[in-house]
C-alpha positions in Angstrom: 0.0 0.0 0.0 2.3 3.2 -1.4 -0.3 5.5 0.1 -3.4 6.9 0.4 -5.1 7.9 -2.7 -7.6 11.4 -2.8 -10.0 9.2 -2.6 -8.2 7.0 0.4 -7.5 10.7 2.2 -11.0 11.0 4.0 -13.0 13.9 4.8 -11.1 16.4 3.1 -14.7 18.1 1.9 -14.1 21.1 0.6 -12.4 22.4 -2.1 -8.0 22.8 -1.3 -7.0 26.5 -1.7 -3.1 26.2 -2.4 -1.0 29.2 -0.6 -0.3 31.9 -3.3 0.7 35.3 -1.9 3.3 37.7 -4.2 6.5 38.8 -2.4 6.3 42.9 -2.9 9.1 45.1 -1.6 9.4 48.1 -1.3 11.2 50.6 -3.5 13.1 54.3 -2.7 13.0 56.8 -5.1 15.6 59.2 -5.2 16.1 62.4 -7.3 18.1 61.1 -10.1 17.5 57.0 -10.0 15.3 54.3 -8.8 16.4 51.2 -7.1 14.7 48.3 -6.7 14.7 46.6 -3.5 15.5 42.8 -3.6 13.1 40.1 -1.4 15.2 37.9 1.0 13.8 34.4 0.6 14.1 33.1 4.3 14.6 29.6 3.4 17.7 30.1 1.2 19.7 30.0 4.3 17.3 27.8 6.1 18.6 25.7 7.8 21.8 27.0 9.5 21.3 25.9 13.2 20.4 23.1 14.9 16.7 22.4 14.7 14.4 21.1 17.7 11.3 19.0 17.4 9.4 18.7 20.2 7.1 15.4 20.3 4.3 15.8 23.2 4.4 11.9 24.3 6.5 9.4 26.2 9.5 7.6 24.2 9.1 5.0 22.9 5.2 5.8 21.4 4.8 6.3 17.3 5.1 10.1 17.4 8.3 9.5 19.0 9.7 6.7 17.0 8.9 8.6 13.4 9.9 11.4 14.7 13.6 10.4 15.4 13.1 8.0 12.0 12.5 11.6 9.7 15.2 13.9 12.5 17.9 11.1 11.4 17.5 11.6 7.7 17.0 15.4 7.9 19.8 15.6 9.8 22.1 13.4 7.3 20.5 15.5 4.3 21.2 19.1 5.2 24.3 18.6 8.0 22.1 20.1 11.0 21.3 18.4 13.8 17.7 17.6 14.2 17.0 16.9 18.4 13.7 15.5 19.6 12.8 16.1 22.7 10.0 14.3 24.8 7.7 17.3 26.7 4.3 15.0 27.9 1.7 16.1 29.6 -1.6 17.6 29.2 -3.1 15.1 27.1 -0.3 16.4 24.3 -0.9 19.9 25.4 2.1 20.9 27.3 4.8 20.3 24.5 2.1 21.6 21.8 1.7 24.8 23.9 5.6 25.1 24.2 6.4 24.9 20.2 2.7 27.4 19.4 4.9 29.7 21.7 8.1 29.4 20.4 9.9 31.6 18.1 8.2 31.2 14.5 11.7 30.7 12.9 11.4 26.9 11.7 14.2 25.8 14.2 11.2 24.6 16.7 8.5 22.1 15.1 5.8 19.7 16.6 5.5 16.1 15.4 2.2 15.2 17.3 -0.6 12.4 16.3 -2.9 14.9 14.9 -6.0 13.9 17.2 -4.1 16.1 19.7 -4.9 19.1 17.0 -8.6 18.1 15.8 -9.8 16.4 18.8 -8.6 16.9 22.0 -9.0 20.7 22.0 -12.8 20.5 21.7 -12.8 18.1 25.2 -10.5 20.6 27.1 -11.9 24.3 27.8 -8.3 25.0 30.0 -5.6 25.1 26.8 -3.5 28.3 26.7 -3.2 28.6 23.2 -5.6 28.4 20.2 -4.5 24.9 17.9 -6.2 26.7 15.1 -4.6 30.2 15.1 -1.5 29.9 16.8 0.0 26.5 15.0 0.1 25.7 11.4 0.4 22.3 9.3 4.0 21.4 7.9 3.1 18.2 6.6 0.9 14.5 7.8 3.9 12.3 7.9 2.4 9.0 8.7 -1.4 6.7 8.8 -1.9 4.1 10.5 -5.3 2.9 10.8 -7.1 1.2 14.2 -8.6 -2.1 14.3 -11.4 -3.7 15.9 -10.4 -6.4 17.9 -12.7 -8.6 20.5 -12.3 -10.9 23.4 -12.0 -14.8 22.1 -14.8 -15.3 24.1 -17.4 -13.3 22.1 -19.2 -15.6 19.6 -18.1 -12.9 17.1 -16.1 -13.5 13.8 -17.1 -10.8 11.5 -17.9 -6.8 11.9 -22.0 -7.6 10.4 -21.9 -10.7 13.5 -20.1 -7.9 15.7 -22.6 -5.4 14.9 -25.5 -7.9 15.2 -24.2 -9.1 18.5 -24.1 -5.8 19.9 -27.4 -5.0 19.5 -28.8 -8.0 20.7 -27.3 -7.5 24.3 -29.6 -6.5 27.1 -26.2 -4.9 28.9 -24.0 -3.2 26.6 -20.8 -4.2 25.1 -17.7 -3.7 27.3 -15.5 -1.2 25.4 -12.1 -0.4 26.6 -10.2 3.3 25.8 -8.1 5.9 27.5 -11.5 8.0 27.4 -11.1 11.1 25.3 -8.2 9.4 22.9 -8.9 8.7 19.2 -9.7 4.8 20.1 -12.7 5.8 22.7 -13.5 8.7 20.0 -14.0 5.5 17.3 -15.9 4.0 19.8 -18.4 6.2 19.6 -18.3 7.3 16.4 -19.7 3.7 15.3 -22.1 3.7 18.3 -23.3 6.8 16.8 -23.3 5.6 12.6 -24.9 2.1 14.2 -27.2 3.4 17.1 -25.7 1.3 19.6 -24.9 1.9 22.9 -21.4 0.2 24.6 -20.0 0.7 28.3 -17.3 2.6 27.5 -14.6 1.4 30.5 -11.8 4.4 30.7 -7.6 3.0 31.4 -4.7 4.8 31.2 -3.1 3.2 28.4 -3.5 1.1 25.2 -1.4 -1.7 27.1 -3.4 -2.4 30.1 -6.5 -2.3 27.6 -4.8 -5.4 25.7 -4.2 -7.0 28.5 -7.8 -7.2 29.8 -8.9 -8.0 26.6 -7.1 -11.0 26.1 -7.8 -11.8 30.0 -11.5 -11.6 28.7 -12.1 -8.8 31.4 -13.5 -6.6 28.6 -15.6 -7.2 25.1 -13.8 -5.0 22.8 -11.4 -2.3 22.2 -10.1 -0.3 18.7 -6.4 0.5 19.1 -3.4 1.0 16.7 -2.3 -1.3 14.2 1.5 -1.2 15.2 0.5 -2.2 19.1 -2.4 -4.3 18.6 -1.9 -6.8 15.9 0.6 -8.8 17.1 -1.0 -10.3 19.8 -4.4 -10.8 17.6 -2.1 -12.7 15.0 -0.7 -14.5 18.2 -4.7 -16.0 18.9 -4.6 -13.5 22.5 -7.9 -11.8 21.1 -9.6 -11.9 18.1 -8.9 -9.5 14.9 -12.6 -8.4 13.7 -12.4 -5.3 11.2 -10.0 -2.5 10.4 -10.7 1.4 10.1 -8.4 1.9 7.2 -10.5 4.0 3.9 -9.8 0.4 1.6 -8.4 -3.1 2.5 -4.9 -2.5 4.2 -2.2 -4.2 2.9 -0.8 -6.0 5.7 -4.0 -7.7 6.7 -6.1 -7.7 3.5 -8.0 -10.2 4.0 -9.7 -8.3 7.0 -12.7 -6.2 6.1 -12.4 -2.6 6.5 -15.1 -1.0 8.4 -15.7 1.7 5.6 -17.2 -1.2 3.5 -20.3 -1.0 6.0 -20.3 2.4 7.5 -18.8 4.5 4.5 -16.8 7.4 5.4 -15.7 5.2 8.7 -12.0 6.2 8.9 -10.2 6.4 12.3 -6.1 5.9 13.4 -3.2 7.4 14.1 -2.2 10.7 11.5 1.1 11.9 12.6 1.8 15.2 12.0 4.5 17.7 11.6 3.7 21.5 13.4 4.9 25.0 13.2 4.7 28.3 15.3 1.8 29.8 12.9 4.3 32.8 12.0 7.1 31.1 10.8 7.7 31.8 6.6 5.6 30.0 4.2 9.1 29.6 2.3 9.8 27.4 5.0 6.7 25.5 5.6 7.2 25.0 2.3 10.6 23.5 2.1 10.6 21.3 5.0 6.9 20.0 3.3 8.8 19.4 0.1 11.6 17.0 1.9 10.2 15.5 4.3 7.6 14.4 1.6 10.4 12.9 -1.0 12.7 11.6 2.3 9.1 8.9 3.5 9.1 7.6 0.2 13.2 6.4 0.0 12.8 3.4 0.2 14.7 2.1 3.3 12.1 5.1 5.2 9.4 2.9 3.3 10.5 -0.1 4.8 10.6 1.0 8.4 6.8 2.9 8.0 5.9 -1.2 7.3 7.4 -2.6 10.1 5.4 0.4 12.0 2.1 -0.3 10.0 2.2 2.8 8.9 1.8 4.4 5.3 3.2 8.0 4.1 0.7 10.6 3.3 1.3 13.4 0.9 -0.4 16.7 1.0 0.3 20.6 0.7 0.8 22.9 3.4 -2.7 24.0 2.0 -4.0 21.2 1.8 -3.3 20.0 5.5 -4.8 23.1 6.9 -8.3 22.3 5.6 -8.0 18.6 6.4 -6.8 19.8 10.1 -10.3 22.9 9.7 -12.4 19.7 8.2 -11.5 17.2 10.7 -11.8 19.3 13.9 -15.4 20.3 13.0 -15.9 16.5 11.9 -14.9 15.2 15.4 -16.4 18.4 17.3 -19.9 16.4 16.5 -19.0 13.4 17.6 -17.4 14.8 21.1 -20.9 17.4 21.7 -23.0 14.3 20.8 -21.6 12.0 22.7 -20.7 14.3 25.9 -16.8 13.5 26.0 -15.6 15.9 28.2 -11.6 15.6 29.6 -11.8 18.7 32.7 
């Protein structure tokens, strides 16, 4: 799977207005000549420091790992080092708030799973900056979809039986997610497209919610590809549909959900930020490479071992998915009363 088609990219609505602008300068006129002022293009220089990016989770998570992945080969390709540094907290807020408040100079970016940007703001009334005005899109590095998955113990082997199975339950289905993350968010989402209703049980983490699936202490969960999978291919629990826009390549003989709710797309879109002042010269540069360095192949590679596949979209672009995708998910957080303070 080499990407995500237009078709593939979902929800992005309206019509894409590309950046345009004309660089004007100005001009003195003196009594006997004119001279013409030359405009300094920011990025010609750009860049000539070291540059930080700032990822808003714990080591280890996919933010983190792509993030050092793409910092390596930036660094290699223009012989400045590229430093990532972990600030968590906040629900992603904390090191989000520290790059929107940074100096808008491209030496301080934001690689961030982009539910931090369209979702979590609407759940939190107590951030000190504005996602929307005060940080702008560089580039969506990385998808990688969820996937339903359900205790063995369900008598469950398809998303229809799933569905059907659901429905038929006098108590709800057990459904385990940190609450307010983009896996409890897609558990709503298809108890709102189906009219179901599920028990939605809140953890910590996306490990201790594995763990109490495969313990049968829970019915169901939807988490990442890269952490779930292995143990469903390992029998622990039991692999029932995938939220991917098509098949997805590494399991494609799993139905994806969009084949019975259409539109149904959830998972993990990582994200590159920037302080919303910095030059569109250099929004645009670091767009342009870092869209050529995840198709090398060797970056390929490693985005497959992550169950992840590159994404390729405009500056322009990216700020109407980011404007589409917050009022998409601001329905399905008023609806469903998700509230984080």
């Amino acid at each position: 799977m080499p990407g995500l088609s237009e078709q593939s990219f979902a929800r992005l609505r309206r019509g894409l207005h590309r950046l345009g602008g004309v660089m004007a300068c100005a001009c003195a006129a003196m009594t006997f000549a004119i001279a013409p002022c030359a405009a300094q293009d920011p990025a010609a220089s750009y860049p000539n420091k070291p540059i930080r990016i700032i990822v808003p989770f714990a080591a280890g998570g996919a933010s983190d790992v792509l993030a050092r992945i793409l910092g390596k080969r930036l660094t290699e390709t223009w012989g400045q080092s590229v430093v990532v540094e972990n600030k968590t907290g906040g629900n992603a807020q904390i090191g989000a708030a520290l790059v929107a408040k940074s100096e808008p100079d491209g030496y301080t970016l934001l690689v961030v799973d982009m539910s931090a940007m369209t979702m979590t703001p609407t759940m939190m009334s107590s951030l000190t900056y504005n996602p929307e005005k005060d940080l702008t899109p560089v580039s969506i590095l990385a998808y990688s979809p969820h996937i339903l998955v359900v205790a063995n113990r369900l008598p469950v082997k398809t998303f229809d039986e799933f569905l059907a199975y659901a429905r038929a339950q006098k108590d709800p289905v057990s459904f385990g997610a940190p609450l307010g993350a983009a896996p409890h968010l897609a558990g709503v989402l298809i108890a709102q497209k189906e009219g179901l209703q599920f028990n939605f049980i809140g953890y910590k983490g996306g490990a201790q919610v594995l763990t109490d699936l495969a313990g049968g202490q829970i019915d169901a969960t939807m988490n990442s590809f890269l952490a779930t999978y292995p143990m469903a291919r390992n029998g622990a629990y039991r692999l029932i549909a995938v939220a991917s826009p098509g098949r997805f390549a590494p399991i494609p003989d799993t139905v994806a959900m969009a084949e019975r709710i259409p539109g149904f797309v959830t998972g993990s879109f990582q994200g590159m930020m920037a302080p919303t002042a910095t030059p569109p010269a250099i929004i645009e540069k670091l767009n342009k490479e870092l869209a050529r360095i995840i198709h090398e192949p060797d970056i390929l590679k490693q985005y497959a071992d992550l169950g992840s596949v590159p994404v390729d979209k405009s500056p322009a672009e990216l700020r109407t998915w980011v404007a589409d995708e917050t009022v998409y998910w601001r329905r399905v957080i008023e609806e469903g009363k998700v509230r984080l303070d």
